[in-house]
C-alpha positions as CSV (number, residue, x, y, z in Angstrom):
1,X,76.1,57.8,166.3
2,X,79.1,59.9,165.9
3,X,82.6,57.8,167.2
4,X,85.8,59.6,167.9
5,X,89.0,58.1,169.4
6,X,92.3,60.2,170.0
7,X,96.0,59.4,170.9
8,X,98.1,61.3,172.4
9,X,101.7,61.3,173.2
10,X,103.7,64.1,174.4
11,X,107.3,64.4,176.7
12,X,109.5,67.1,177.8
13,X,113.3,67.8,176.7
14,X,114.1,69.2,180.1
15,X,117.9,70.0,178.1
16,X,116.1,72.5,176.6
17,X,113.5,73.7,178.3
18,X,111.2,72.3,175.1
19,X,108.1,69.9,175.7
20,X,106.9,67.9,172.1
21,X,104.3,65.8,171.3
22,X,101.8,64.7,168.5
23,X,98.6,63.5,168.3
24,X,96.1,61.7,166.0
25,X,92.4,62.2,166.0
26,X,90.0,60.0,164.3
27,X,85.9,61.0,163.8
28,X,83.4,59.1,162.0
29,X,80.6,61.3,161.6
30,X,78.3,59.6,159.1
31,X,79.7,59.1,155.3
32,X,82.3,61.1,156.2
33,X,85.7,60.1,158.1
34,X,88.4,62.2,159.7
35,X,91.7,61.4,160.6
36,X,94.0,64.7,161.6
37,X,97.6,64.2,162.5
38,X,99.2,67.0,165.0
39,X,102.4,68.0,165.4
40,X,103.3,70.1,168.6
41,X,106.3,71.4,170.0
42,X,106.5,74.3,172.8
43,X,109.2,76.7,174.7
44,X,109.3,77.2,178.2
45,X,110.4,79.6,179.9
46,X,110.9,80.9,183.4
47,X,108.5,84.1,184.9
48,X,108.7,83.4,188.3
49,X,110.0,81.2,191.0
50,X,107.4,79.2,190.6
51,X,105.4,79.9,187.3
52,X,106.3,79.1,183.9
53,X,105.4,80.0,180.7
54,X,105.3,77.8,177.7
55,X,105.0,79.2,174.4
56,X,103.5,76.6,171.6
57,X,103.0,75.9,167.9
58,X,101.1,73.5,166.3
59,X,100.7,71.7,162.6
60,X,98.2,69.6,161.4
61,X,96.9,67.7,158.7
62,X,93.4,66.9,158.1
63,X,93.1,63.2,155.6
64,X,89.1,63.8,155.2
65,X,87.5,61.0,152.9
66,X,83.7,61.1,152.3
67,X,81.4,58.2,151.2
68,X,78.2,59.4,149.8
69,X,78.2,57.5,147.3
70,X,77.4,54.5,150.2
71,X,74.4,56.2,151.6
72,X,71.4,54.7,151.1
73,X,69.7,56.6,148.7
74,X,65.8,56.9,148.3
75,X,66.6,58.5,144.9
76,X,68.8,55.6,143.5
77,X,70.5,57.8,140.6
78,X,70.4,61.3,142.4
79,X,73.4,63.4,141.2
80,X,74.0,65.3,143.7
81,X,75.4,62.1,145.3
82,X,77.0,60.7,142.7
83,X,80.6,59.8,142.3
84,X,81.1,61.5,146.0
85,X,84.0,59.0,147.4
86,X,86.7,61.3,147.7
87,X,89.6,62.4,149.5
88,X,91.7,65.3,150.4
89,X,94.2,66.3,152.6
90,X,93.9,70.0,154.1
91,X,97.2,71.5,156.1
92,X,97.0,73.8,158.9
93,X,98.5,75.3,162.1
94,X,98.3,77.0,165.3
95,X,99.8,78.3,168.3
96,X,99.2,78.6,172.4
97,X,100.5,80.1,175.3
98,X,99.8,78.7,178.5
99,X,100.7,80.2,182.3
100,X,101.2,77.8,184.9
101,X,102.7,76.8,188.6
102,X,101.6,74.0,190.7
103,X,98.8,76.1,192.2
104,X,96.7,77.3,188.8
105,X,97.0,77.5,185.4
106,X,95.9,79.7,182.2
107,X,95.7,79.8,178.4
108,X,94.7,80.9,175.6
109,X,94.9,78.9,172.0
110,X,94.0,78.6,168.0
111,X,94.9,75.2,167.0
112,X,93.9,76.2,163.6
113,X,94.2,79.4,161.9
114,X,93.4,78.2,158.1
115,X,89.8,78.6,157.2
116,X,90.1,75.4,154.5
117,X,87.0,74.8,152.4
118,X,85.4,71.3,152.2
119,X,85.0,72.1,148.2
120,X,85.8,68.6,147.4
121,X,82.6,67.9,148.7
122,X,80.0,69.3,145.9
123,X,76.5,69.4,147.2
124,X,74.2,71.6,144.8
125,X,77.2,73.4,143.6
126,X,78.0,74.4,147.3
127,X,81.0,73.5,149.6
128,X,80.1,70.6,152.9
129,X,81.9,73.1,155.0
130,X,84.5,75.4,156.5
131,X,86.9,74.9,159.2
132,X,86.6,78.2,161.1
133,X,89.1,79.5,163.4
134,X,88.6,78.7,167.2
135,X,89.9,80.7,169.7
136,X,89.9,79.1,172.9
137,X,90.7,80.6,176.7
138,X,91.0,78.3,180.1
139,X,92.4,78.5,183.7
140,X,91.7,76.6,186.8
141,X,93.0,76.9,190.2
142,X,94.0,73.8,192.7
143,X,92.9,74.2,196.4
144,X,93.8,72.0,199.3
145,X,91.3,71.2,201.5
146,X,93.0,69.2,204.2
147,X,95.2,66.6,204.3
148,X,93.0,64.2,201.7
149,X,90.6,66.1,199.9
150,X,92.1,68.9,197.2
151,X,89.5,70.8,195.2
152,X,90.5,72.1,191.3
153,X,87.4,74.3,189.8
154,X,88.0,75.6,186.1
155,X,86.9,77.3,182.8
156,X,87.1,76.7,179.3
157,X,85.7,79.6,177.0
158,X,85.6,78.8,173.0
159,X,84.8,81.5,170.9
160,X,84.0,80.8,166.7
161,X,82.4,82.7,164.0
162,X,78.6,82.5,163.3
163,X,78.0,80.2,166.2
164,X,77.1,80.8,169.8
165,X,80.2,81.3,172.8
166,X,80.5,78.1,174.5
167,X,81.7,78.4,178.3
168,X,82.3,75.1,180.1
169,X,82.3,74.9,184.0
170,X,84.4,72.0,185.5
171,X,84.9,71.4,189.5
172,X,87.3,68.2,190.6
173,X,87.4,66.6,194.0
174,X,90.8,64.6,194.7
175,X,90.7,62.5,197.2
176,X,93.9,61.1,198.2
177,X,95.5,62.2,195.3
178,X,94.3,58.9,193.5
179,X,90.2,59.4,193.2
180,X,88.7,62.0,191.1
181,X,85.4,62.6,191.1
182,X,84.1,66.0,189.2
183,X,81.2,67.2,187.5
184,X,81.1,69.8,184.2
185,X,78.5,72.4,182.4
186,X,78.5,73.6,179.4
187,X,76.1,76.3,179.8
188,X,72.8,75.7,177.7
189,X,74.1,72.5,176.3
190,X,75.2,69.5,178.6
191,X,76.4,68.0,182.1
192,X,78.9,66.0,182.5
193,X,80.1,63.6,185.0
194,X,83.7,62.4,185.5
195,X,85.5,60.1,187.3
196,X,89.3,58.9,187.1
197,X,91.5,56.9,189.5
198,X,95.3,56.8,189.8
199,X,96.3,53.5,189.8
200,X,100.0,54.0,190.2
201,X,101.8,57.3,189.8
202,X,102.2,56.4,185.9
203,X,98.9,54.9,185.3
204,X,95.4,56.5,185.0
205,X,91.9,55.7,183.8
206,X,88.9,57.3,183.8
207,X,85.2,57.6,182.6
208,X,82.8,60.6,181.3
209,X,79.0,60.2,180.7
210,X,77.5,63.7,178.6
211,X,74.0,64.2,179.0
212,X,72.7,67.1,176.9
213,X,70.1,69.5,178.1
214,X,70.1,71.1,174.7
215,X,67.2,71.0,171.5
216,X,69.3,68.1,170.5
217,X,68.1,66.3,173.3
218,X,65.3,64.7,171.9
219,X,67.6,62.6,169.6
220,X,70.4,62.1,171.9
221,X,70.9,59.6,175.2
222,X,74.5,61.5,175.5
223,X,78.1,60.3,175.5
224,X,80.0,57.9,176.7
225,X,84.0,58.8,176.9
226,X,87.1,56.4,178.4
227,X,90.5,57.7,179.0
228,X,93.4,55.6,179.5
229,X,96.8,57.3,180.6
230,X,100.2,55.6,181.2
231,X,103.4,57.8,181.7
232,X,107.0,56.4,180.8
233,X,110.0,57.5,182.1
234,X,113.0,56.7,180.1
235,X,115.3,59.1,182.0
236,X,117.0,59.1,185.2
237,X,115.6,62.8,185.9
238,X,112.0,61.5,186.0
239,X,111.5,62.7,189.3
240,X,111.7,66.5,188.1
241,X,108.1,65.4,186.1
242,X,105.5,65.8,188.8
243,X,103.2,62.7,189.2
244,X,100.3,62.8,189.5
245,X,99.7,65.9,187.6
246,X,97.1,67.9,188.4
247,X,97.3,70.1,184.9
């Protein structure tokens, strides 16, 4: 089965209004393994008492190294599979804006606007692939409920070339600001079902099971996904950063 892991580390310069981070993805999808490196760094600015808006850009590079030459092969000298361990490194960028307050939140992205060919990757004198641009849109809203229980519902809308709109549904219950407990749909293709608890107001874990609902189930049992979260403060203004965040 496929296996992904991603870290991510991020912090604002409150100095100057900036927030910056990076990140580093890795996938192992069958002969071929992924690791992208991302570079973020984003404006903010004031609209409102209360909402701001942060302006982003992001680079990327994508180290893509492909092993077919290890599959196992019921054609031992096939050569369309021969001499296939290869490796390339494919740049790219993108940008975001994203509305927020403590009450909601929206945004619209494309974390990659280069359409790179996989043409390092011969198969029958055709490409593996193409990395299409995505264009992504999201909001949520946070309601309080009483004194323990606080409600966030939200969207996620991805939109790409020759494929089908994908439109995820989420809804969160908080519970005493520490216990989170949420369910998600993407529409036609999966439920998921969430669950995180704030340990301390710099610590957070939390578990995901994805069962899909689409053709692929038949080969599928769904996905299993942990997320471990830990925030530092290395500043004596660390209580300006809001914790726990809720977005």
């Amino acid at each position: 089965a496929p296996i992904s892991q991603i870290f991510i580390v991020n912090s604002p310069v409150l100095k100057y209004n900036l927030g910056i981070g990076g990140s580093i993805l890795r996938d192992e999808i069958g002969p071929i393994v992924q690791n992208i490196i991302y570079f973020d760094i984003a404006y903010n600015i004031k609209v409102t008492e209360k909402a701001r808006l942060s302006m982003g850009l992001k680079g990327s590079l994508n180290i893509i190294q492909s092993n077919l030459d290890n599959l196992g092969l019921t054609e031992t000298n096939d050569p369309m599979f021969n001499d296939q361990d290869k490796l390339s490194v494919l740049p790219n960028f993108g940008f975001g804006l994203y509305l927020y307050s403590d009450r909601y939140y929206f945004g619209v992205a494309s974390p990659k606007l280069l359409e790179n060919n996989y043409d390092f990757i011969d198969i029958a004198d055709e490409n593996a692939g193409t990395e299409r641009q995505h264009y992504y849109a999201m909001g949520g809203y946070l309601f309080d409920l009483n004194e323990v229980f606080k409600l966030k519902p939200s969207f996620m809308v991805k939109v790409v070339d020759s494929a089908p709109m994908s439109i995820d549904l989420t809804s969160m219950l908080i519970i005493k600001e520490n216990l989170w407990l949420g369910v998600s749909h993407r529409i036609q293709e999966s439920f998921s079902f969430i669950i995180q608890y704030q340990f301390t107001q710099q610590l957070r874990f939390g578990y995901a099971f994805d069962y899909t609902i689409s053709k692929i189930s038949s080969v599928t049992y769904g996905s299993h996904e942990l997320m471990l979260s830990y925030d530092f403060y290395f500043s004596r203004n660390h209580n300006k950063i809001k914790s726990p965040r809720f977005f």
